[in-house]
C-alpha positions in Angstrom: 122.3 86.3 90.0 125.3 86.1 87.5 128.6 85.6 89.7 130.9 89.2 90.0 133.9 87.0 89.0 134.5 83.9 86.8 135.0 81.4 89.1 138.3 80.6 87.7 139.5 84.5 88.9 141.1 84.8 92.5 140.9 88.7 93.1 143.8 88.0 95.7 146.1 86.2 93.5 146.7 84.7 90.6 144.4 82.3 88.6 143.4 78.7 89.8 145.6 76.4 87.5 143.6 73.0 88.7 146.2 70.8 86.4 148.8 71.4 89.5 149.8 68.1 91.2 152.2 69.0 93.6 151.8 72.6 95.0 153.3 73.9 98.6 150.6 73.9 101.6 148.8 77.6 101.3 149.1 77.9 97.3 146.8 77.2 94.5 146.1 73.5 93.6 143.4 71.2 93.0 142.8 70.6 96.7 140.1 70.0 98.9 140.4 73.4 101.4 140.0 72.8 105.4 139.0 75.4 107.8 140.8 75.5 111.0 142.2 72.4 110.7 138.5 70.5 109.7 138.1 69.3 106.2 135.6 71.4 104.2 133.3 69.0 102.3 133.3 71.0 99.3 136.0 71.1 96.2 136.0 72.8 92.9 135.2 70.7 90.1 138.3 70.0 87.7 137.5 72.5 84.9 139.9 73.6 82.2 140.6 77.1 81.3 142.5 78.5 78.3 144.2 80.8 81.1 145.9 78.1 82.8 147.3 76.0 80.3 150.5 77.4 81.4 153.1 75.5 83.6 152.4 75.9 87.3 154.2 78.3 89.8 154.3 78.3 93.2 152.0 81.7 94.1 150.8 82.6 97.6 148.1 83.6 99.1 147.7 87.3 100.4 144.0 87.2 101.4 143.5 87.1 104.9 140.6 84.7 104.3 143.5 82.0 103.4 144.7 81.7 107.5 141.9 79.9 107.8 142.3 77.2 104.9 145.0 74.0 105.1 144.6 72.3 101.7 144.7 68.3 101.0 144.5 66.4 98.1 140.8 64.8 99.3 138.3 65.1 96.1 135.0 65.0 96.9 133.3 61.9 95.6 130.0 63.3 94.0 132.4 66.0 92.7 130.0 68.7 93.3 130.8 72.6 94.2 129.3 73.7 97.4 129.4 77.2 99.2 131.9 76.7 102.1 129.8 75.8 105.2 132.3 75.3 108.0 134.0 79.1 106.8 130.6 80.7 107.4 130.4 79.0 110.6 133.2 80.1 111.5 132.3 83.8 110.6 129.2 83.3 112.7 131.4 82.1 115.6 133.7 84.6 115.6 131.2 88.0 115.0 133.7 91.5 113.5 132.4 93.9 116.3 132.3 97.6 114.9 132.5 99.8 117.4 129.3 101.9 118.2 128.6 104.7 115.6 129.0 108.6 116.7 127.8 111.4 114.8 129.8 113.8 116.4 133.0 112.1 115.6 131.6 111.6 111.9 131.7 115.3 111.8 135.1 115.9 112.9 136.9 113.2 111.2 135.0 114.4 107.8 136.7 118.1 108.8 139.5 117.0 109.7 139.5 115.3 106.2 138.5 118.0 104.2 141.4 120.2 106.0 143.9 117.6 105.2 142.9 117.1 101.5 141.8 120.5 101.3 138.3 119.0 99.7 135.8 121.8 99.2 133.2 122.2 101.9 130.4 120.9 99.5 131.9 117.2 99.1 129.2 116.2 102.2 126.6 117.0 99.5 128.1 114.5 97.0 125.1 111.9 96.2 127.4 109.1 95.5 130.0 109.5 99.0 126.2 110.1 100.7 125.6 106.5 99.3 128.6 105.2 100.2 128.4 106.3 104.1 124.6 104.9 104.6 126.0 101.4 103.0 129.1 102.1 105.3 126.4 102.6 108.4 122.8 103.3 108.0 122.6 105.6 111.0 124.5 108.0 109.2 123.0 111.8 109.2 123.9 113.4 106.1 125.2 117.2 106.8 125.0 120.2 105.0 128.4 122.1 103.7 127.5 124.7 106.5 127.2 122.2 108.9 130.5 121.0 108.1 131.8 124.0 107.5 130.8 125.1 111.5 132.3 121.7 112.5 135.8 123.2 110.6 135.8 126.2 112.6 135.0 124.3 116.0 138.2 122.3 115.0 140.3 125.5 114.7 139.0 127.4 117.8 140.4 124.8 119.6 142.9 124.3 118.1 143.7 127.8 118.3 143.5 128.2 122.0 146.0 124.7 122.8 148.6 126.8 120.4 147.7 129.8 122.1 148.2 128.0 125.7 151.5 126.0 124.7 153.0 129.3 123.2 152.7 131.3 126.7 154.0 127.8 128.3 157.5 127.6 126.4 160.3 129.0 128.5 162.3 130.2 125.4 161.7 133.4 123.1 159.9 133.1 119.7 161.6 133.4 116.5 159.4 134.6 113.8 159.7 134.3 109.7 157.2 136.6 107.9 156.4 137.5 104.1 154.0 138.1 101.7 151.6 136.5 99.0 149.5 137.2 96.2 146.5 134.7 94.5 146.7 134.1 91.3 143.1 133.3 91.4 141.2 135.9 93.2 144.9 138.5 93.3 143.9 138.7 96.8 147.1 139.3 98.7 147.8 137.4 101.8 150.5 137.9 104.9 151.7 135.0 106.6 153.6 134.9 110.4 155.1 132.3 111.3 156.7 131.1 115.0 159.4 129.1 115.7 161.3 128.0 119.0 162.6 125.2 121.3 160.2 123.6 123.7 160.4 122.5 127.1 161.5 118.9 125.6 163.7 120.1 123.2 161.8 119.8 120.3 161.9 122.0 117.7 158.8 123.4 117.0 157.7 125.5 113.5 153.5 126.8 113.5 151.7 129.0 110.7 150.0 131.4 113.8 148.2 133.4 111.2 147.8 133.4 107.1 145.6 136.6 106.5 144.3 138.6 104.3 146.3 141.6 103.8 144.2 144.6 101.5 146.6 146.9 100.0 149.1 149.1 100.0 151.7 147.0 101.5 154.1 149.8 101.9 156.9 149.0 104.9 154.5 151.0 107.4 151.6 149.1 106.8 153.6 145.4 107.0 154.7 146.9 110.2 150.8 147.8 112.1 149.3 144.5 110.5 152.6 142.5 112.0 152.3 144.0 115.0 148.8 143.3 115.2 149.1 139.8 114.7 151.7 139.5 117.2 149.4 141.0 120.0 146.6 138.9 119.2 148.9 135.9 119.9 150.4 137.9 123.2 153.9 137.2 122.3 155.1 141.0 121.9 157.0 140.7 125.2 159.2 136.7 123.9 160.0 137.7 120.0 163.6 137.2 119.9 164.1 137.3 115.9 162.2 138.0 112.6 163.6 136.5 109.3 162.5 138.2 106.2 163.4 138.7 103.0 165.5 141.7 101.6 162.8 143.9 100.3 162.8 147.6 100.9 159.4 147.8 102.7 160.6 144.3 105.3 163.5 146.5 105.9 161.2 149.3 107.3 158.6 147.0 108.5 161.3 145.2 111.0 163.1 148.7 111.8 159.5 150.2 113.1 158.7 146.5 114.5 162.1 146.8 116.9 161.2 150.0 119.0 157.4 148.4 119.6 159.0 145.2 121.1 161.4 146.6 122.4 159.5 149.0 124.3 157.6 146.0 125.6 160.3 143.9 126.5 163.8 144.3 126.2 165.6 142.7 123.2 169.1 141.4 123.3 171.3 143.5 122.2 169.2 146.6 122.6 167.2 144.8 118.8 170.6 144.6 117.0 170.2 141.2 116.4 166.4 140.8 115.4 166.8 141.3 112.1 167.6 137.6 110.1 167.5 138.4 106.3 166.4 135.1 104.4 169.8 133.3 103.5 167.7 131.4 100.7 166.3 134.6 99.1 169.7 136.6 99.2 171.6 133.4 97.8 169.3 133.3 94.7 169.9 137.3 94.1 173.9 136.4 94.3 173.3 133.3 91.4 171.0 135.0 89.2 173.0 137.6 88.7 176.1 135.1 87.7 173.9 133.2 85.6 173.2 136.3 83.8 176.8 136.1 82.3 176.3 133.0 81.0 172.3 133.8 80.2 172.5 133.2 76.4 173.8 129.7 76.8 171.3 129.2 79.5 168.3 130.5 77.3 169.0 128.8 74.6 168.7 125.2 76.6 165.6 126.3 78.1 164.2 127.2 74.5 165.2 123.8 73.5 163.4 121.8 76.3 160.6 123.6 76.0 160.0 123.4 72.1 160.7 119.7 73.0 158.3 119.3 75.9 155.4 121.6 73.5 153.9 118.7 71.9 153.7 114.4 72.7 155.2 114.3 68.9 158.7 116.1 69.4 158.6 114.2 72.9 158.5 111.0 71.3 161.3 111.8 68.6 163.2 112.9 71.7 163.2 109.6 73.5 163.8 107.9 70.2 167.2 110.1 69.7 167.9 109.3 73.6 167.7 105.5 72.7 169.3 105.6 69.5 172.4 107.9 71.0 172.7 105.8 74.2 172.7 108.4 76.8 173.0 108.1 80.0 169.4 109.8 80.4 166.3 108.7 82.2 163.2 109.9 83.0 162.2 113.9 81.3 163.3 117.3 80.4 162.8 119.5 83.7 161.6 123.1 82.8 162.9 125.7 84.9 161.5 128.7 86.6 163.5 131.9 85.5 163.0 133.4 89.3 164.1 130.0 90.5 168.0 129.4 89.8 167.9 125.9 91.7 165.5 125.0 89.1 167.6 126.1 86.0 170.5 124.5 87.5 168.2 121.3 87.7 167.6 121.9 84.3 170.7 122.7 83.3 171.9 118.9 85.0 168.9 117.3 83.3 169.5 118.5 79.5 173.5 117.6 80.0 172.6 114.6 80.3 171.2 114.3 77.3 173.4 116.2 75.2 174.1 113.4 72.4 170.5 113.2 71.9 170.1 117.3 71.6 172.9 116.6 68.8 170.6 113.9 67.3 167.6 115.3 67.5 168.9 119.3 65.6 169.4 117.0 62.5 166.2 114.4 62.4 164.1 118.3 63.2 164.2 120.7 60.7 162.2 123.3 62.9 164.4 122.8 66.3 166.2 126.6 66.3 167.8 125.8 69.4 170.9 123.2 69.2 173.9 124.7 71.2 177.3 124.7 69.6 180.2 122.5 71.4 181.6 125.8 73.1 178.0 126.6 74.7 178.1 123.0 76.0 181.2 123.3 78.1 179.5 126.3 79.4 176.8 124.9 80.4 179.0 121.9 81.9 181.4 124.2 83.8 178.5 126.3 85.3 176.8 122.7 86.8 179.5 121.5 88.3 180.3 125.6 89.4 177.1 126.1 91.0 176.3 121.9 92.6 178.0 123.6 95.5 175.4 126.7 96.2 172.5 124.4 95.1 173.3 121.8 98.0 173.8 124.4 100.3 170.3 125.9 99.5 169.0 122.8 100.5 170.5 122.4 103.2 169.4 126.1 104.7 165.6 125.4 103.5 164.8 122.5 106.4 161.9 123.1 108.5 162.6 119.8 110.6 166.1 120.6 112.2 167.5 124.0 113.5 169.6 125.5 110.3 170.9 128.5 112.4 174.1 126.6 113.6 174.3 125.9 109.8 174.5 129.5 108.5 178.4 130.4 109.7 180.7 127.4 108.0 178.6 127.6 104.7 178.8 131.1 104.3 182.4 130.9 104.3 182.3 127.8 102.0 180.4 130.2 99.5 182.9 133.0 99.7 185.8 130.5 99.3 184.0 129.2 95.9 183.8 132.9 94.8 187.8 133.7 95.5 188.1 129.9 94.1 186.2 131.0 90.9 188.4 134.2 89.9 191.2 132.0 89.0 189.0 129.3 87.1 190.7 128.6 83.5 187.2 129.1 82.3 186.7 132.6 80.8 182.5 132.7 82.2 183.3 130.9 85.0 186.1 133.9 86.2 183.2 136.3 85.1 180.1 134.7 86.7 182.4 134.8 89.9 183.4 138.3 90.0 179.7 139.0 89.7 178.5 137.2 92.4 181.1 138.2 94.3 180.2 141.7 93.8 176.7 141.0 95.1 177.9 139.0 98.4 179.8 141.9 99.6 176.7 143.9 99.1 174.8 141.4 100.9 176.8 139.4 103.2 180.0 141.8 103.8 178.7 142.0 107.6 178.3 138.5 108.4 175.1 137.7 110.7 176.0 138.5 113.9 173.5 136.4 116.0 174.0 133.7 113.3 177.6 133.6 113.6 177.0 133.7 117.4 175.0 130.8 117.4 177.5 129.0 115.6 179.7 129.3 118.1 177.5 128.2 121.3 177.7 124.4 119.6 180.6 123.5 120.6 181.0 121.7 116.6 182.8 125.3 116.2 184.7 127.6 118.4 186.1 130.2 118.1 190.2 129.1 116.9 187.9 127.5 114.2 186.3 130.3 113.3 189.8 132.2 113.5 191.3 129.8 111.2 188.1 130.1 108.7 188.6 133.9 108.4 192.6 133.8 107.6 191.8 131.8 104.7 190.1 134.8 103.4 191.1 137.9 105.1 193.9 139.7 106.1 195.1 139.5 110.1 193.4 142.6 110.8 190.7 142.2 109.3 190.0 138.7 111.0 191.0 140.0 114.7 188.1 142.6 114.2 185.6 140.6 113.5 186.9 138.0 116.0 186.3 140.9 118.6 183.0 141.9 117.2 181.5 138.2 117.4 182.8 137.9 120.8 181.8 141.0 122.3 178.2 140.4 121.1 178.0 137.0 122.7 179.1 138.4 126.2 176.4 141.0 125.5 173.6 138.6 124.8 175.0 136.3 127.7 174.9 139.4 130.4 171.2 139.5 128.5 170.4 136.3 129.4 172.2 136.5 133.0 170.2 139.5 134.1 166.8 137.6 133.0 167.9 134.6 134.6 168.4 136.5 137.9 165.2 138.2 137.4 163.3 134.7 137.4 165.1 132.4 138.8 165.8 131.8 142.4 169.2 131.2 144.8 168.5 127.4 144.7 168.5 127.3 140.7 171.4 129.2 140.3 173.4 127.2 142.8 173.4 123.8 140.5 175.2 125.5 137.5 178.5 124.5 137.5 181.0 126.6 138.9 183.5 126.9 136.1 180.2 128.5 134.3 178.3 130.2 136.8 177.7 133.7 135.7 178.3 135.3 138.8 181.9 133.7 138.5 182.4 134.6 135.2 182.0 138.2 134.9 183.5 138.5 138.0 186.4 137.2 136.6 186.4 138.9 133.5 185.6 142.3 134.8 188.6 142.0 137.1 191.1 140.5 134.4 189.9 143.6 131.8 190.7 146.0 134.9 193.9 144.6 135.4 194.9 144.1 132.0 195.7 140.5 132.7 196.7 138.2 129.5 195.0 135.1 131.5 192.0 133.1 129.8 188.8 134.5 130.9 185.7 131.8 131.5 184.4 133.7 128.6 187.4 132.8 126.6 187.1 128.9 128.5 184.1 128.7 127.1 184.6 129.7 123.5 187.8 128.1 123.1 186.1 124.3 125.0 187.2 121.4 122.5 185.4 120.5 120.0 182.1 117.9 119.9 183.2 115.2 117.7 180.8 114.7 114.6 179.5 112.3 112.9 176.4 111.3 110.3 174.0 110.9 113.2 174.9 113.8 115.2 171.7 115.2 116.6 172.4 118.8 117.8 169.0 118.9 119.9 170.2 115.8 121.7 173.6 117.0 122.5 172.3 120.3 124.3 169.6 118.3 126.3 172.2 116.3 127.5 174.5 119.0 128.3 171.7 121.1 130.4 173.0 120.6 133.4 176.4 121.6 132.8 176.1 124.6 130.6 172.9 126.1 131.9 173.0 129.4 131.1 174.5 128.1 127.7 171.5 126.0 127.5 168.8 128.9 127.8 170.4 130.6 124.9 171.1 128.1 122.7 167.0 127.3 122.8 166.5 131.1 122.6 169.0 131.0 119.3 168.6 127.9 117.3 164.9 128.7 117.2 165.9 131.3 114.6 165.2 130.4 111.4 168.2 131.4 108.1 165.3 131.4 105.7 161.3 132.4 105.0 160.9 128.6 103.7 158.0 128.4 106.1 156.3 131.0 104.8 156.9 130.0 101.6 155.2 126.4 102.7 152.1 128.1 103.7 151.6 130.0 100.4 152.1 126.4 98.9 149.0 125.5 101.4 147.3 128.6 100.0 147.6 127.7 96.8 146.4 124.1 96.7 143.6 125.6 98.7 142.4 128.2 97.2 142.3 126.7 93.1 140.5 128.4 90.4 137.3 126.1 91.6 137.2 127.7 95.1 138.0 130.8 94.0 134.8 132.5 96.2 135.8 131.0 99.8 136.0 133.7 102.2 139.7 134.6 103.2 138.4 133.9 107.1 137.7 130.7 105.6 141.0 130.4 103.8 143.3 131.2 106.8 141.2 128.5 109.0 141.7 125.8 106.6 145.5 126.5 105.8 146.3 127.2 109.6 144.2 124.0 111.0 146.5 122.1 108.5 149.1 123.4 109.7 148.2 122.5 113.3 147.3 118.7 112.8 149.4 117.8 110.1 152.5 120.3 109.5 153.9 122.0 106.6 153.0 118.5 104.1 149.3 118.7 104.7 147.5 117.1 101.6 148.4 113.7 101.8 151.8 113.6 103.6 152.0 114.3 107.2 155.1 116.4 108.4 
């Protein structure tokens, strides 16, 4: 049988260059090889080949075969090649054991598999992976795509119940993000709930508890039953602190309706007042597209231009040419935006300025390009980049799943307003414009800042509230400031004589003796009941509290960390902190799983059941996060 490779080919390296004198112990020579340390009677004949005529370089080995080779200069005398007799020794010396074959565990790694790489079911049928897994093993039993497909839903039972089990375990409340979805395959609609909170350990913890099908209408009263439905299956009416949406009409009626039923089964803080979190993501996009629709001639103009140039490999080509020939400071390709999606036309918007010698060059060498922009539309579209860099990092800051954002929602709300009042007196005509629009649709949106956001900012001791104080006079008038000073506070000692009461209701005299006196609740209200009765000007431990120095910060602050280590001396702070920071400021975990939706169900599995649908996205969710399909989370 012909040999796979010409002899001369080393599939691990480079090739053999035999005219090498002088080559470093475990590279490529004209060398007798030794195994272990024994000289192999067998050398390669000197043979020339018109691929190593070149000078020699010094290459090494990466095979793993080559640990057991130390090369010498010894030629063999008859000059013969023979197969290397003391390597297969040692091969039969030193036996690979594979560990015993289990079809059982076949099956449940291939699932697992499949719900990773969201493979469709039928892949076990595939003759060519069959072949593969028999030359892998021959006692491999070949399954059916209903076999596997029972082996799927054995995966997410169980699965299901340890969620199940470690959500009635955690100590905190849940925070839940919920929204909606349509197919674009099958136009199936889909509702997705999500649950976030602190465990025991302090980790945080994000899970897609259901991704269903939802039938229409979804009108606000129908969101609302099919919610609540969901949320009694899991048995976590009676631990939902919060539910972030986003602003539609029908969430607004969905979470209003939502409040009384949980309320009525356990009491919310703040008698429900604070269980509304509207998506800080989805309301910052409604506040930029509308400022981009001042500039939205300059802006579809661009996006004309990089799609005519994107259309065809052609204009492409000519493109890069003009980049080259204008010397840019441009790599890589034109980014085409979403319109719904302002990060993405600022991205765009970045991209193209990049290369806006080459636009220049490219209007003249293209008689059909309609879409050059004059010099006055480029400083536009310069000005708004550098106007909106701000809001776009700020975005992406608010849409992490992997670290609490609630303690993030308080200083870059005010950072955003500042830009606004900063962009009224811009010496750029659009840039005054785009400002006073957005501005407009803040106050409609964020007038009222969060109140259990702005709350949890405080309880981090990276703010309190002289900070906050000092935020707000930057903005508002003294008045002003003082009453919502007052509002935030009075809604934290409401939500902390929340936590008190279920503290006493659970916990025992032994517990509450090993909180720190200075924070004891018992001492606190005491205190501040008497000094409100009196009238007293002295600092209340509420006021001790909210006014404690400030954590010093740094790059590597870890907020999870600080609060584990500061359990035992701000207890009560401690259990609502977890309750809090649980909260999520956006519905980017929803928006996740209807990325998991859509890579599952694709135009060529457009039939699979929607049972089918939610197991695989929700299973993926469960073993591998938010990232499933190659990356794990």
């Amino acid at each position: 049988m012909e040999e796979a490779y010409d002899r001369d080919f080393d599939p691990d390296g480079h090739p053999v260059n035999e005219d090498d004198d002088e080559v470093e112990i475990g590279t490529v020579g004209s060398r007798t090889p030794t195994v272990d340390g024994a000289t192999v009677d067998a050398s390669q004949p000197a043979r020339k080949n018109q691929r190593t005529q070149k000078a020699a370089t010094t290459v090494k080995r990466r095979s793993w075969v080559w640990e057991h080779f130390n090369f010498t200069t010894d030629v063999d005398e008859d000059g013969k090649e023979k197969k290397c007799v003391a390597y297969k020794k040692h091969l039969a010396d030193n036996p690979v054991l594979a560990p015993k074959f289990d079809q059982k565990t076949y099956c449940r790694m291939f699932a697992e598999a499949i719900m990773f790489h969201s493979y469709p079911f039928n892949i076990v049928e595939h003759v060519k992976l069959r072949e593969l897994h028999s030359y892998l093993n021959p006692n491999v039993i070949h399954i059916s795509r209903n076999t596997i497909l029972a082996y799927c839903w054995k995966e997410h039972d169980r699965l299901k119940l340890r969620m199940r089990d470690s959500l009635s375990q955690v100590s905190s409340r849940i925070c839940f993000t919920s929204d909606c979805w349509s197919s674009k395959v099958t136009s199936r609609g889909y509702l997705s709930l999500t649950a976030h909170y602190i465990d025991n350990n302090w980790i945080l913890r994000s899970h897609i508890l259901n991704f269903k099908y939802f039938p229409p209408p979804h009108k606000g009263q129908d969101i609302y039953r099919f919610v609540q439905e969901l949320i009694r299956d899991w048995n976590l009416e009676g631990k939902a602190f919060s539910m972030t949406c986003d602003n539609a009409s029908s969430m607004d009626v969905m979470v209003s309706c939502l409040k009384t039923d949980l309320h009525f089964c356990s009491a919310l803080p703040c008698g429900g007042s604070l269980l509304y979190v509207r998506c800080c993501a989805h309301m910052l996009n409604l506040i930029v597209q509308s400022g981009l629709s001042v500039v939205g001639e300059s802006v579809v103009k661009l996006r004309g231009a990089c799609r005519y140039i994107d259309g065809s490999d052609h204009r492409l080509t000519k493109f890069h040419e003009c980049v080259r020939a204008s010397g840019a400071n441009f790599k890589g390709s034109l980014i085409l935006d979403c319109p719904t999606c302002w990060n993405s036309t600022y991205l765009m918007l970045k991209k193209a300025f990049q290369a806006k010698p080459a636009f220049d060059i490219f209007a003249m060498r293209d008689s059909n390009f309609d879409f050059n922009l004059s010099l006055e539309e480029w400083k536009v579209v310069e000005f708004v980049c550098g106007f909106l860099e701000p809001f776009y990092n700020i975005t992406c800051l608010f849409s992490g799943c992997e670290y609490p954002t609630a303690n993030l929602y308080f200083n870059n709300i005010i950072a955003i307003e500042k830009l606004l009042l900063l962009g009224h007196e811009h010496e750029v005509k659009c840039i005054r414009d785009m400002s006073s629009v957005m501005m407009e649709n803040f106050e409609k949106y964020w007038s009222d800042y969060s109140l259990l956001l702005s709350i949890a900012s405080c309880l981090i001791h990276v703010i309190n509230l002289p900070l906050v104080r000092n935020n707000w006079s930057h903005l508002y008038v003294d008045a002003k400031v003082d009453a919502r000073i007052t509002k935030v506070k009075d809604a934290f000692i409401e939500l902390y004589k929340f936590c008190d009461s279920a503290a006493t209701s659970t916990s025992s005299n032994s517990v509450s003796s090993r909180v720190s006196p200075q924070f004891s609740m018992s001492a606190m209200w005491e205190t501040f009941e008497s000094n409100n009765a009196s009238g007293s000007d002295a600092l209340t431990v509420v006021d001790a509290y909210l006014n404690a120095p400030l954590v010093p910060r740094s790059p590597d602050f870890d907020i999870l960390k600080y609060w584990q280590s500061s359990s035992s001396t701000y207890s009560y702070s401690c259990s609502l902190w977890r309750k809090m920071f649980g909260s999520s400021i956006t519905s980017v975990a929803s928006e996740s799983s209807f990325s998991m939706g859509s890579r599952t169900l694709t135009k060529y599995r457009a039939l699979l059941l929607p049972k089918n649908v939610e197991a695989i996205v929700t299973t993926q969710n469960w073993l591998f996060g938010y990232k499933g399909g190659g990356v794990k989370c």
